[in-house]
N, C-alpha and C positions, 0 to 999 in steps of 0.2 A: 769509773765504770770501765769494765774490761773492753776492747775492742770488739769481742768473738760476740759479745753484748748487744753491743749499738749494731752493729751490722744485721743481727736476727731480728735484732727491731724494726730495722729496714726493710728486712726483708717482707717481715710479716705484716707490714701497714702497708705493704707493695700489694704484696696476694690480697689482701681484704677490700684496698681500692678498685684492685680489679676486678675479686667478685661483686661487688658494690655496680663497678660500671656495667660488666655482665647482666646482672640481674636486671638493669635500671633499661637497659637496653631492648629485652625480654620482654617487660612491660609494656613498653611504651610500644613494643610491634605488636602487643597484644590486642595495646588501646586502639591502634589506626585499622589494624583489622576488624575488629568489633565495631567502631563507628562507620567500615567503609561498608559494612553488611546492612544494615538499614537502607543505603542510598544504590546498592546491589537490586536489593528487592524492592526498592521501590521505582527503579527503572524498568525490570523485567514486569511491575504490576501495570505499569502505565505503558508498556509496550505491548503486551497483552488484550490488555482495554482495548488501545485504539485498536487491534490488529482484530477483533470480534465486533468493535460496534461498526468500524469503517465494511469490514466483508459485511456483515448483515445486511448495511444499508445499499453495497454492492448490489447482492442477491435481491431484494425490493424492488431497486433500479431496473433492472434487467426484465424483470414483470412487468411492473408501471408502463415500459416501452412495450410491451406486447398490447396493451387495451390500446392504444393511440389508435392503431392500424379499426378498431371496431368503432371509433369515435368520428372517426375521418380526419384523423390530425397526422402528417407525416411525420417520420421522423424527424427531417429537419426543422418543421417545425417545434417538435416537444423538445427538442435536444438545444435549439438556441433558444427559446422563452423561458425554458427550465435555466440557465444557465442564466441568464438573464438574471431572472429572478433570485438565485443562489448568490452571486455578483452582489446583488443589491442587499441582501438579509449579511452577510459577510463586512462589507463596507459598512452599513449600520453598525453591525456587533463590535467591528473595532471602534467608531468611532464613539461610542459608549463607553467604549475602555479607556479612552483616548487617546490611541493609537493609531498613527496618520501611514497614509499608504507609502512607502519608501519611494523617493523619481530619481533614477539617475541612469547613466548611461547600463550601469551594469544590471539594475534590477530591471528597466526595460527591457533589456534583453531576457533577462530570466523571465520576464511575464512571459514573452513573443513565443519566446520557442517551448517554453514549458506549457504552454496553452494551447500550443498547435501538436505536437506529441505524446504530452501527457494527459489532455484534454480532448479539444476540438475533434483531432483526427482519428483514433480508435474509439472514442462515443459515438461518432455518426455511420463507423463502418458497422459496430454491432447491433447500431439500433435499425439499420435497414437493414441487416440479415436477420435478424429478430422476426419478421413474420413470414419469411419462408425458411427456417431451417431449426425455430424455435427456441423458445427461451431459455429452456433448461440447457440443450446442448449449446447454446452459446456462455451461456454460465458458467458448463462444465470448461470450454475451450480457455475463458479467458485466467485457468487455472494455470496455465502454459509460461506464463513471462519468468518464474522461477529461475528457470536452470539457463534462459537467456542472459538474465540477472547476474546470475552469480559469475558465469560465462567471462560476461564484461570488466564483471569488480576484481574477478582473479585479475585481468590483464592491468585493469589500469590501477591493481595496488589495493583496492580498496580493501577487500576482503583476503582471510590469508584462509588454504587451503587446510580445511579439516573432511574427513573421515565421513563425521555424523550427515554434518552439510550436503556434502555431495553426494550421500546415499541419498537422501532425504528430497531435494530437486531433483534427482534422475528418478525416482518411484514417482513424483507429481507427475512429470513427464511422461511415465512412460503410461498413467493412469488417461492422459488426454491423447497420446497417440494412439491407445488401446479404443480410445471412444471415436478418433476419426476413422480409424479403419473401419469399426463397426459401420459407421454413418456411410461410407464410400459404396461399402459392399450392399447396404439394403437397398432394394428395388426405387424405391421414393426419395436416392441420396440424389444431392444438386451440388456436383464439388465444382460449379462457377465461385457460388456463396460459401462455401466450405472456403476455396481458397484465398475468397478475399477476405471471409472471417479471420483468417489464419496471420493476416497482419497484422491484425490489431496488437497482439501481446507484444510482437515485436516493436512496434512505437512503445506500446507501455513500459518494457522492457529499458528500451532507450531513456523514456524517460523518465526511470525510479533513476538511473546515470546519470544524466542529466541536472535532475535537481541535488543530487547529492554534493558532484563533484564543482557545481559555479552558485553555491546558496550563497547569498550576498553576505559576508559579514555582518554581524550587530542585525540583521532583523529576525525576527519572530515570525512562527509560522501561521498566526493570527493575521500578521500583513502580509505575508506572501502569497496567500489562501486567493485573498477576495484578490488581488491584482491579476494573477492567471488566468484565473474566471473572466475579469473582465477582459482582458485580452483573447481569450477563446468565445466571449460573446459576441465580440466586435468582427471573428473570422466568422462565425457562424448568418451572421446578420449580413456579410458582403456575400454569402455565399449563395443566400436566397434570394439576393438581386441579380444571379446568373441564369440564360436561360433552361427552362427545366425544372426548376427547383421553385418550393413554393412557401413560405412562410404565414400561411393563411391559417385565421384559427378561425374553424367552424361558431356560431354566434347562436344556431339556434335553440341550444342548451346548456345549461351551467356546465355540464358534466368536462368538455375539457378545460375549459378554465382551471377546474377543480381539477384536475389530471394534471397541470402546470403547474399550479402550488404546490401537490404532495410530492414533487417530482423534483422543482428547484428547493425545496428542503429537505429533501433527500440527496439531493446534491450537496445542498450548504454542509452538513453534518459529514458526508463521507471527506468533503477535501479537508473540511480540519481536522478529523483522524487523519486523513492520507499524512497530511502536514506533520502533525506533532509523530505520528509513528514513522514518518522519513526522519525526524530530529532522534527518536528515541531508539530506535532500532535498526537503522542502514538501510541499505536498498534491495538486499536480499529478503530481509525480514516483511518488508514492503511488501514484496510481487505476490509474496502469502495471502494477499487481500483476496485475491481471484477463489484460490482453494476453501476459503472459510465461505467466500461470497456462496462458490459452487452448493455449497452444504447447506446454505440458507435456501438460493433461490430455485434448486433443482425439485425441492417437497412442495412448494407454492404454487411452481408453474405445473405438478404434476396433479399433486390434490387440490388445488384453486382455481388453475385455467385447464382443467379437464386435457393436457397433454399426454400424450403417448410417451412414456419411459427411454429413454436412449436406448439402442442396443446396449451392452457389454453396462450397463449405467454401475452394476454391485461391484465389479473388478474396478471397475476406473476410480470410483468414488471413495474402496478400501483402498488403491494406490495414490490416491492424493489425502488421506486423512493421514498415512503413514509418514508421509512427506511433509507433512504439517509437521508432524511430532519429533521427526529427526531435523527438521533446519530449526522450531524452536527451542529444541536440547541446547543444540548447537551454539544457538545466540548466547544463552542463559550461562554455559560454560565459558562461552568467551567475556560475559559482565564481568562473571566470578574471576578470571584468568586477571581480569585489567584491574579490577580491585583490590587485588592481594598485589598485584606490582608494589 
């Protein structure tokens, strides 16, 4: 066989290899793409989920503490027996699963301070301004932790800065600084309670950070749920052995009893949302809880408990639903971004 031969030979079982590898190559980035689109959409469904059932149970929450005050139960008291009680349905639920509460130095910690910031300390500021400044505008306010949020996660790395995002938290934002000017300006505003409402998102804020950035390796937010609880039951409980404060639950009618139960299961339900949509969706996606909550609880407290509308309530409410929809763009784009990596 001629030389000029064998060499064409070569050459041409060279090119066919390589369209061969080519091709095979092509495929197979076909195939990872196509299987990583399932587990895409089904992060953004369970991010979703929790981000609607957890706000619902928010907006409920926020109500439920408004009849206390007609009951004769303080807030501190519905906010530690409720807690209490959530603590305890949480602890059940895992131990049915059979999942034991993690103890060590570092999830104690996670309990301590994620119970006193993400917990404890913003429930008891909003449930005593709750009946002098109202349920709905407390609802609306605690739409605020957003652009705190994202604030924090820019610096400390978590989040990387998009476009959609940052429109999207600064319109939530600018929907609830729209609602406290309003509040400031009317004749019957009380900015003492205005401004102590005005921390709360800032704790909550801290502590969508917080849980994010020290979640203890290897556990679950089925165990992490009920340990925080109990660690913000335990603050709650030494709180009402201070003077002042009063942990007394009225005896001479079911009715708060009944206000405690619907109230720690409305609790147990909102932290394991909080939990699994902190695992599923970061701590931006979190603070979103507030704005869905607002949407749930601001119709109840207006059509249910006969409250008076916020001032400015249609502008605030269309600037935080817009805020919804550009940070959930936002997330859904970044699933998509890390799935096709």
């Amino acid at each position: 066989m001629p030389v000029e031969s064998i060499v064409e030979s070569i050459t041409d079982l060279t090119i066919c290899r390589a369209d061969a590898w080519y091709w095979m190559r092509r495929v197979n980035s076909t195939d990872k793409s196509n299987r990583a689109k399932p587990g895409v959409n089904h992060a953004r469904f369970i991010a979703l989920l929790c981000l609607l059932g957890g706000g619902s149970l928010l907006g409920i929450k926020m109500n439920l503490a408004k009849v206390a005050g007609d009951l004769g139960l303080s807030a501190l008291a519905l906010l530690a027996w409720s807690i209490v009680g959530a603590a305890l349905m949480l602890l059940v639920l895992a131990g049915v699963r059979r999942r034991s509460l993690p103890i060590s130095r570092r999830t104690f910690e996670y309990y301590v301070v994620s119970g006193l910031i993400g917990v404890a300390g913003p429930s008891l500021i909003f449930f005593a301004a709750i009946p002098h400044i109202g349920a709905s505008f407390v609802a609306l306010i605690v739409t605020s932790p957003p652009l705190l949020t994202y604030i924090g996660a820019l610096a400390v790395g978590l989040e990387r800065f998009q476009t959609s995002r940052a429109l999207g938290v600064t319109a939530a934002l600018s929907g609830t600084a729209f609602l406290a000017v309003q509040h400031l300006s009317a004749p019957e505003g009380k900015p003492l309670w205005l401004g102590l409402v005005l921390i709360g998102p800032v704790l909550l804020a801290a502590g969508n950070l917080y849980r994010t950035l020290r979640w203890p390796e290897g556990t679950s937010p089925s165990t992490l749920a009920p340990g925080m609880l109990v660690a913000a039951a335990i603050m709650l409980l030494c709180t009402g052995l201070l003077p002042g404060f009063s942990l007394a639950v009225p005896l001479d009618s079911a009715k708060p009893l009944l206000l405690i139960a619907m109230q720690a299961l409305v609790f147990a339900g909102f932290y394991l949302f909080l939990f699994h949509l902190q695992k599923a969706g970061g701590p931006v996606l979190l603070s979103l809880l507030g704005s869905v909550g607002a949407v749930v609880g601001v119709p109840i407290a207006i059509l249910v408990q006969n409250e008076a509308p916020p001032g400015g309530l249609f502008v605030s409410a269309t600037l935080i639903a817009v805020g919804i929809a550009l940070v959930t763009l936002g997330h859904s784009r970044a699933l998509t971004k890390k799935a096709s990596v």
